[in-house]
C-alpha positions, -999 to +999 in steps of 0.1 A: +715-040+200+682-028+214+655-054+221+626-051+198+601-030+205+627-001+228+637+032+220+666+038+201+689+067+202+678+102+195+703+103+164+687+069+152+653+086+153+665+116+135+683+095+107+649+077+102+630+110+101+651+125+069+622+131+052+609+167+062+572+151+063+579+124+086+597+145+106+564+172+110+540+143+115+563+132+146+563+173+159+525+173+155+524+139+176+546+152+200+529+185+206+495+171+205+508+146+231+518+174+254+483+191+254+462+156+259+490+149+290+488+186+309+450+174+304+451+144+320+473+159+349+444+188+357+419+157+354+439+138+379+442+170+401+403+172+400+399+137+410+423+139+437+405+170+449+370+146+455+356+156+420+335+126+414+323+139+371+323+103+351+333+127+323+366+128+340+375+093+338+359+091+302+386+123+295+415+101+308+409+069+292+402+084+256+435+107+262+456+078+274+444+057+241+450+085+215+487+083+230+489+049+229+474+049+193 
């Protein structure tokens, strides 16, 4: 049995998402995470290129706590 708080299986997560609107608001999440991470990756590119633009950090942090939630 998984500890509380891990991932279960992928057929555990679909079980729990019968319901056609669960199942959308998790495919929103999921593409919406995809976007705000390729973000973060040009952002980290920028930064590791000598960009010094406070804006890019402030990008980072707000798109890493939208994920988290």
């Amino acid at each position: 049995m998984p500890e509380p708080g891990r991932f279960h299986s992928r057929a555990s997560r679909e079980a729990k998402m019968a319901d056609p609107r669960e199942k959308q608001g998790f495919e929103d999440f999921a593409a919406e995470t995809r976007e705000m991470l390729e973000s973060m990756e040009l952002d980290l590119v920028r930064i590791g290129r000598g960009e010094r633009d406070p804006e890019l950090l402030n990008s980072l942090f707000r798109s890493a706590h939208t994920i988290k939630g």
